[in-house]
PDB file of the backbone (N, CA, C, O) and the ligand in Angstrom, with CONECT records:
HET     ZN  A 101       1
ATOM      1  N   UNK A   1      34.963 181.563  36.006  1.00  0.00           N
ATOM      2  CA  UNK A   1      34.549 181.269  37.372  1.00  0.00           C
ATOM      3  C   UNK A   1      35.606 180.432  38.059  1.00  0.00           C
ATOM      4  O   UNK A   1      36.497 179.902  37.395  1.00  0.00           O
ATOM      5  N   UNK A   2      35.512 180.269  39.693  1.00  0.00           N
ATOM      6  CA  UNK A   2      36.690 179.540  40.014  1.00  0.00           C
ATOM      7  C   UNK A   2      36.222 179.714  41.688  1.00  0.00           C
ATOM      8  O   UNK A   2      36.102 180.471  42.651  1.00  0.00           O
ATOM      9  N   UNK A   3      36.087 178.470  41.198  1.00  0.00           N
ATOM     10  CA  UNK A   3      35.762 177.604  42.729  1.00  0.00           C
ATOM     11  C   UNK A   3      36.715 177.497  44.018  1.00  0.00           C
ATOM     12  O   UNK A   3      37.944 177.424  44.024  1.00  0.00           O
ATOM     13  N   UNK A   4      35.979 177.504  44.923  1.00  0.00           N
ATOM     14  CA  UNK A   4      37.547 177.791  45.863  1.00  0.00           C
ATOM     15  C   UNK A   4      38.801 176.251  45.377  1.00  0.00           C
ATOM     16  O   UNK A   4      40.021 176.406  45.319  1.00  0.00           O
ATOM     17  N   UNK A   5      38.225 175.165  45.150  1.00  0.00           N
ATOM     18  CA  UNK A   5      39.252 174.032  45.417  1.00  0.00           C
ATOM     19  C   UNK A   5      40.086 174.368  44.047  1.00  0.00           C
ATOM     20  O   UNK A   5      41.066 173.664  43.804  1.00  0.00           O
ATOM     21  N   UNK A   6      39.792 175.236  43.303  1.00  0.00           N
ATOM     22  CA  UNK A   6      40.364 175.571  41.984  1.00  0.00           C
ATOM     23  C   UNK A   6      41.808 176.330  42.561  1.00  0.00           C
ATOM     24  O   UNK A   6      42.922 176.065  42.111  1.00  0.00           O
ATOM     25  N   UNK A   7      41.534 177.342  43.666  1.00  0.00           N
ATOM     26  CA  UNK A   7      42.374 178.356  43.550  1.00  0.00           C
ATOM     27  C   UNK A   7      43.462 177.425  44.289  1.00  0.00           C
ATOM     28  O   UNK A   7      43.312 176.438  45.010  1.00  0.00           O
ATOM     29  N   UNK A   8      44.759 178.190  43.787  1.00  0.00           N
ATOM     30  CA  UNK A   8      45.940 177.554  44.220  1.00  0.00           C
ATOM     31  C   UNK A   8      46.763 178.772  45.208  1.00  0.00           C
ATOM     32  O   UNK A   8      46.462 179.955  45.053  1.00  0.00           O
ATOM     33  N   UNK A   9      47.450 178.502  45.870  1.00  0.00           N
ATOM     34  CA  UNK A   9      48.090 179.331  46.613  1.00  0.00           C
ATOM     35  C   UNK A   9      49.246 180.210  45.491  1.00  0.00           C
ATOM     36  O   UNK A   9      49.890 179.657  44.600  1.00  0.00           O
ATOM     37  N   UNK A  10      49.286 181.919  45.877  1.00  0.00           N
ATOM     38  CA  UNK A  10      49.972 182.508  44.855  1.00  0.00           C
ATOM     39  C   UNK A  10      49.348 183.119  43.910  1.00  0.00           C
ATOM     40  O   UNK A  10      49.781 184.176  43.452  1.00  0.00           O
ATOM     41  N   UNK A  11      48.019 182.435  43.392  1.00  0.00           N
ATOM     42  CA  UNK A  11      46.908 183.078  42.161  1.00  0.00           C
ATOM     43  C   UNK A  11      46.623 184.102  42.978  1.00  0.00           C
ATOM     44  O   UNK A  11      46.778 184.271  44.187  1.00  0.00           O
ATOM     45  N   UNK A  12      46.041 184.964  41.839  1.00  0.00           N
ATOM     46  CA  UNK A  12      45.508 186.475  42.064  1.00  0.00           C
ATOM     47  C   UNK A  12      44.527 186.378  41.351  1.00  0.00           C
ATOM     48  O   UNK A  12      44.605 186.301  40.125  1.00  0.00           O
ATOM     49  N   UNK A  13      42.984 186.361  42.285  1.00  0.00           N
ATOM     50  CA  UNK A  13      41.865 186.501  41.323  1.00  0.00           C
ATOM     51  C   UNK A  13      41.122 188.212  41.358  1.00  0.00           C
ATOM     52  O   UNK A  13      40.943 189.024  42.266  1.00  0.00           O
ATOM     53  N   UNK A  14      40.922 188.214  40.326  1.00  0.00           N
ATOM     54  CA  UNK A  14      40.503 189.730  40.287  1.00  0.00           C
ATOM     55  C   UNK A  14      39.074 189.702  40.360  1.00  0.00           C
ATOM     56  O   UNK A  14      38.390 188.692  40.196  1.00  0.00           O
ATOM     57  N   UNK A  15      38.599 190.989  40.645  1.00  0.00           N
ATOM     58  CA  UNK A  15      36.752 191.533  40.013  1.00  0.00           C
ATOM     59  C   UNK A  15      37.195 192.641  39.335  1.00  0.00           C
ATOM     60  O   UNK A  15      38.079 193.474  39.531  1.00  0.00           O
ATOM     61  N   UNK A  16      35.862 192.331  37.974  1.00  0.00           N
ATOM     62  CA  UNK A  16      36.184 193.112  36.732  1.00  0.00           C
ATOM     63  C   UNK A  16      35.241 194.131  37.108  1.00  0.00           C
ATOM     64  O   UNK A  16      35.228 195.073  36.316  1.00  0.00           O
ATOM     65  N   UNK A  17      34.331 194.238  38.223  1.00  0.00           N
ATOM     66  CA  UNK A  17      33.689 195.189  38.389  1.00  0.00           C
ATOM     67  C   UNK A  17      34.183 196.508  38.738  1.00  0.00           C
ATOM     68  O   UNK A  17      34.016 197.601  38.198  1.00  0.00           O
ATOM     69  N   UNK A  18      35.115 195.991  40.226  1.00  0.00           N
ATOM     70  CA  UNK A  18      35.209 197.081  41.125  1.00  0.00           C
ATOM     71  C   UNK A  18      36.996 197.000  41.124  1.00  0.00           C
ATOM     72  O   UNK A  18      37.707 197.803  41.728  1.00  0.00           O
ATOM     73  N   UNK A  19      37.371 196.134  40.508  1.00  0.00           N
ATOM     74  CA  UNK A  19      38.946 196.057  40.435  1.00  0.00           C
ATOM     75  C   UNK A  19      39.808 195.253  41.785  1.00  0.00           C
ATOM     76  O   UNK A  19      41.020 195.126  41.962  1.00  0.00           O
ATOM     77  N   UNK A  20      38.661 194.797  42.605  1.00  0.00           N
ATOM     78  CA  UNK A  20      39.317 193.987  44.055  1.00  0.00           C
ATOM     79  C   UNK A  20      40.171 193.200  43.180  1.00  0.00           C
ATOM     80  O   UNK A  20      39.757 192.878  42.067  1.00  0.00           O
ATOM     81  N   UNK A  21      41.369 192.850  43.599  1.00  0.00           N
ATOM     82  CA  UNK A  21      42.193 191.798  43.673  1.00  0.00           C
ATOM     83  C   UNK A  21      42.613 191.071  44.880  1.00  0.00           C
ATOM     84  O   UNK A  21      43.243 191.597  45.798  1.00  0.00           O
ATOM     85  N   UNK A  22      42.205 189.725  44.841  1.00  0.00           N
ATOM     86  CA  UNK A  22      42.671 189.236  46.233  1.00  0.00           C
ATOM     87  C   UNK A  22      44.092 187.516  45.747  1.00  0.00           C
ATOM     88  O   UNK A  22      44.066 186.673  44.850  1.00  0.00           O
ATOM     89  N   UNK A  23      44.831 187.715  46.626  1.00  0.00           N
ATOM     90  CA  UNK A  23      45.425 186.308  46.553  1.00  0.00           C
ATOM     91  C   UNK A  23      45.535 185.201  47.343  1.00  0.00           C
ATOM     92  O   UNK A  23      45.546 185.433  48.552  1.00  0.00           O
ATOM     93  N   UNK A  24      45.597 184.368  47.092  1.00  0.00           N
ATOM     94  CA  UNK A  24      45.439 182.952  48.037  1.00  0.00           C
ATOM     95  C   UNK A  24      46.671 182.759  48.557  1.00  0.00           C
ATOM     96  O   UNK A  24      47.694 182.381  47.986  1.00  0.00           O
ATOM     97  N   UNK A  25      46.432 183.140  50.044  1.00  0.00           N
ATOM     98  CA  UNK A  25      47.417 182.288  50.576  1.00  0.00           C
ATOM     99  C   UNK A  25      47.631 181.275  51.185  1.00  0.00           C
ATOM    100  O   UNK A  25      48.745 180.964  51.607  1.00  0.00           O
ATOM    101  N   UNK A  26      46.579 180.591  51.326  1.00  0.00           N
ATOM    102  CA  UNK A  26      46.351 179.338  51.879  1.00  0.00           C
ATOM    103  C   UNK A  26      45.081 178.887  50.848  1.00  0.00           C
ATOM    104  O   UNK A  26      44.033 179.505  50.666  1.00  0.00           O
ATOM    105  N   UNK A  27      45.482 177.703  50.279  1.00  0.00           N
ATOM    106  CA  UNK A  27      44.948 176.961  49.602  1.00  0.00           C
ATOM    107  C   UNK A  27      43.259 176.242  50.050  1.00  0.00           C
ATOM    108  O   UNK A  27      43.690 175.459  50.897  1.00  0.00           O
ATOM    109  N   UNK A  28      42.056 176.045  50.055  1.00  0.00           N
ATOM    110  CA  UNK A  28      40.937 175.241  50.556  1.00  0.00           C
ATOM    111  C   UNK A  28      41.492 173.912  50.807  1.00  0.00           C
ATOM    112  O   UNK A  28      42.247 173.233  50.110  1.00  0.00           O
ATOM    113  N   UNK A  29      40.986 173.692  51.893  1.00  0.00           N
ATOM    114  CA  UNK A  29      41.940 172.336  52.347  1.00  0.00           C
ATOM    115  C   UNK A  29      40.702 170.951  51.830  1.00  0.00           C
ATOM    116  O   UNK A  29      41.030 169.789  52.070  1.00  0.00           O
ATOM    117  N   UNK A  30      40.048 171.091  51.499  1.00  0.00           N
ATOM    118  CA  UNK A  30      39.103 170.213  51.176  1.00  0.00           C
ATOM    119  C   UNK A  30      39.929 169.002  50.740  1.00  0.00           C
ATOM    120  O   UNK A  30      40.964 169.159  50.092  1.00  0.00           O
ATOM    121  N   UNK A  31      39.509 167.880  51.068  1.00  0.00           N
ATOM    122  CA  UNK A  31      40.183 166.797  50.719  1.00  0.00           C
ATOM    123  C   UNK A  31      41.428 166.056  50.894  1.00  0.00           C
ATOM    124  O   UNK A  31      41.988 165.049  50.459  1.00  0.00           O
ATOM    125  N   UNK A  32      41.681 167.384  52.060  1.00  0.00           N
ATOM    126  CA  UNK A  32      43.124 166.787  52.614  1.00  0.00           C
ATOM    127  C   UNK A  32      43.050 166.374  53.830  1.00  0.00           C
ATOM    128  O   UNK A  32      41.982 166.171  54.408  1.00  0.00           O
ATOM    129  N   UNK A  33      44.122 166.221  54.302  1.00  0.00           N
ATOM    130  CA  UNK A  33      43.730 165.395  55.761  1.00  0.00           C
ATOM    131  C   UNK A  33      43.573 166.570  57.334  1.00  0.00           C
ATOM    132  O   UNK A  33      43.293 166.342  58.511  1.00  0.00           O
ATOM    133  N   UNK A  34      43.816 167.456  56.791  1.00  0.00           N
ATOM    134  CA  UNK A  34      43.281 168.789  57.086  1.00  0.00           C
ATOM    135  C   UNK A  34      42.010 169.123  57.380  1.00  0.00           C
ATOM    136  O   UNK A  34      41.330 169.464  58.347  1.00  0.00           O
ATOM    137  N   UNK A  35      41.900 168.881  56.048  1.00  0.00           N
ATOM    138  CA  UNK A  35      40.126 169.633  55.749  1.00  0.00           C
ATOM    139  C   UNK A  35      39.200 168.868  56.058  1.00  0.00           C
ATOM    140  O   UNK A  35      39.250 167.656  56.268  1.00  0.00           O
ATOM    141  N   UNK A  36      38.047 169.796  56.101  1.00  0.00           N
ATOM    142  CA  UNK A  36      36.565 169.437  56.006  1.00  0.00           C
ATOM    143  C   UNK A  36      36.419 169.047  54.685  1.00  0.00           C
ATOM    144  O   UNK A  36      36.771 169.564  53.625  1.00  0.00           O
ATOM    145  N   UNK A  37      35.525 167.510  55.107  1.00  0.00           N
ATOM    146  CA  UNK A  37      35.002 167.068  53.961  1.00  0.00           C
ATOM    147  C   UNK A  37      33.893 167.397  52.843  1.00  0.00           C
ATOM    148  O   UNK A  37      33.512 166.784  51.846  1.00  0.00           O
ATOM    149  N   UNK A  38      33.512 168.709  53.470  1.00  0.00           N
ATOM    150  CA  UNK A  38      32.092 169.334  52.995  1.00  0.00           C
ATOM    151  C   UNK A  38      32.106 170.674  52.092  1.00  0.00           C
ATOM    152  O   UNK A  38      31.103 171.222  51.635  1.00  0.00           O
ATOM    153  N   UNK A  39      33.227 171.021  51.953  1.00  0.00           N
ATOM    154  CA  UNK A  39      33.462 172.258  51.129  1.00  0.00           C
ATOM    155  C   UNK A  39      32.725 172.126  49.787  1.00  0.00           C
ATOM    156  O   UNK A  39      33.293 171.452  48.928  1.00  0.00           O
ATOM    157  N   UNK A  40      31.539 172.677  49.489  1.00  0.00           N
ATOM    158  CA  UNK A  40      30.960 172.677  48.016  1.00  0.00           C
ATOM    159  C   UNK A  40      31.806 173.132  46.611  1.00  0.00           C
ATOM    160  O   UNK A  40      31.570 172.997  45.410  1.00  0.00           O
ATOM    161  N   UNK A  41      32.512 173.519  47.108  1.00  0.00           N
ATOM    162  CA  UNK A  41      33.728 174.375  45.415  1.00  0.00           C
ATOM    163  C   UNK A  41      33.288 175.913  45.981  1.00  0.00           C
ATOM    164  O   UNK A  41      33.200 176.771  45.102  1.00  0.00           O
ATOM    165  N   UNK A  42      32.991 176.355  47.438  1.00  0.00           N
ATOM    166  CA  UNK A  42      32.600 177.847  46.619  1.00  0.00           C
ATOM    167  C   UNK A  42      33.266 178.505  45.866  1.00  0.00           C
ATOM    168  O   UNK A  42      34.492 178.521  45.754  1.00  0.00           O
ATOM    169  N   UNK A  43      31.842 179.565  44.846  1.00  0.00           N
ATOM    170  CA  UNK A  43      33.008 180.963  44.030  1.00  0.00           C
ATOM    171  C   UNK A  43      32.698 181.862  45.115  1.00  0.00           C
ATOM    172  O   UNK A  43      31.869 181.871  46.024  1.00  0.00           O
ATOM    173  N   UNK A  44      33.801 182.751  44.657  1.00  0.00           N
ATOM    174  CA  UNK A  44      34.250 183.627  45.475  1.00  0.00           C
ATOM    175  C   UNK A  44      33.283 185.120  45.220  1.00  0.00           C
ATOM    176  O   UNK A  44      33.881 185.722  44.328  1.00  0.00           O
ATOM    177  N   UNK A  45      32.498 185.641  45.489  1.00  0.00           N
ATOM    178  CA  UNK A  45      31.703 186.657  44.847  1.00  0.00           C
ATOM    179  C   UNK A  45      31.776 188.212  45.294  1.00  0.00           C
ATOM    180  O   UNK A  45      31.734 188.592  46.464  1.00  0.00           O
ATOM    181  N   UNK A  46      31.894 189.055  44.141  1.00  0.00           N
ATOM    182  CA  UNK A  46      31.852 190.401  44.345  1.00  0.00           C
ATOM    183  C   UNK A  46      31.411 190.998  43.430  1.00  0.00           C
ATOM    184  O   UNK A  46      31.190 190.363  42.399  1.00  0.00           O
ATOM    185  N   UNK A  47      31.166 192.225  43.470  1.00  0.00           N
ATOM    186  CA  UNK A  47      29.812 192.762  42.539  1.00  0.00           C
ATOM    187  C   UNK A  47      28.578 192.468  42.171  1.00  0.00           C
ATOM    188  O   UNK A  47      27.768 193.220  41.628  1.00  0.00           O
ATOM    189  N   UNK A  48      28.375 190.740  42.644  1.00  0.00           N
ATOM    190  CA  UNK A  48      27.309 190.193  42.065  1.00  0.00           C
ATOM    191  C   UNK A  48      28.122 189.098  41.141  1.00  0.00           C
ATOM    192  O   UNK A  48      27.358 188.342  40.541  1.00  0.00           O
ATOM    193  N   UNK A  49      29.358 188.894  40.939  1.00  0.00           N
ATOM    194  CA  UNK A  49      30.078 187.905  40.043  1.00  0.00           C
ATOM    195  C   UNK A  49      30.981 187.200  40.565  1.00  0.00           C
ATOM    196  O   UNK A  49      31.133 187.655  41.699  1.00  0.00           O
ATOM    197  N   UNK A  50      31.705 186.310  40.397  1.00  0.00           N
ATOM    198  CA  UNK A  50      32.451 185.487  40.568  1.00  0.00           C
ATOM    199  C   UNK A  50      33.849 186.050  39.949  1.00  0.00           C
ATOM    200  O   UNK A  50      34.106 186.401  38.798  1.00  0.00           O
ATOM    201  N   UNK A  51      34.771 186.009  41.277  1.00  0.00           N
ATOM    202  CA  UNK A  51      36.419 186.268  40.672  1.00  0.00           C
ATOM    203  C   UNK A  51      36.526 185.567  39.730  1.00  0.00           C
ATOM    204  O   UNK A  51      35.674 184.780  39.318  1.00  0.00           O
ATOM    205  N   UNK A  52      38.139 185.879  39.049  1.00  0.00           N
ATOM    206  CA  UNK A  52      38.126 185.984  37.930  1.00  0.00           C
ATOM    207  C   UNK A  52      39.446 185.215  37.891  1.00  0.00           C
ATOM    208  O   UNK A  52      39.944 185.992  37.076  1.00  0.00           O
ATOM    209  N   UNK A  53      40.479 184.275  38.112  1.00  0.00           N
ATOM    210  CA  UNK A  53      41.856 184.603  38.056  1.00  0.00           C
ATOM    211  C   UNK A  53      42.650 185.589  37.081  1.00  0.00           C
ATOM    212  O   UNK A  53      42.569 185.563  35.853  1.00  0.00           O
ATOM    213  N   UNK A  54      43.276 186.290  37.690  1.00  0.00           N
ATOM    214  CA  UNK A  54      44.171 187.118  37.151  1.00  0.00           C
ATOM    215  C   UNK A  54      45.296 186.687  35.852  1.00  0.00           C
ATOM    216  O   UNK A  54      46.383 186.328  36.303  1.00  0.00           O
ATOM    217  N   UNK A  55      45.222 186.675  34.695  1.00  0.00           N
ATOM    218  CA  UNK A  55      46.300 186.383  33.559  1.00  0.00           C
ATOM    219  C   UNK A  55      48.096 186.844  34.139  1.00  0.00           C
ATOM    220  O   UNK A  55      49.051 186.680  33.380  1.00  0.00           O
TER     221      UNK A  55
HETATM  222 ZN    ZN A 101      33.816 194.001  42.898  1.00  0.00          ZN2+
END
């Protein structure tokens, strides 16, 4: 599983369902002086599951 504040810019998280691959190109700004202070960690969901990062 992998929460948005997990993903880093550059990762490729996959779904093992349907084969989506998506990559981050902009990082969740949570906690920066940027961001909203309210971001929960979302996961990212497809099929019914949570991406996956890519190996
Ligand atoms: Zn899928």
């Amino acid at each position: 599983m992998a929460g948005c504040r997990e993903m880093q810019v550059g990762q490729v998280y996959m779904c093992e369902g349907c084969g989506l691959e998506l990559q981050v190109v902009k990082a969740c700004a949570d906690g920066t002086a940027e961001g909203k202070a309210s971001c929960p960690n979302c996961e990212i969901i497809c099929c019914s599951e949570p991406l996956k990062l890519k190996q």
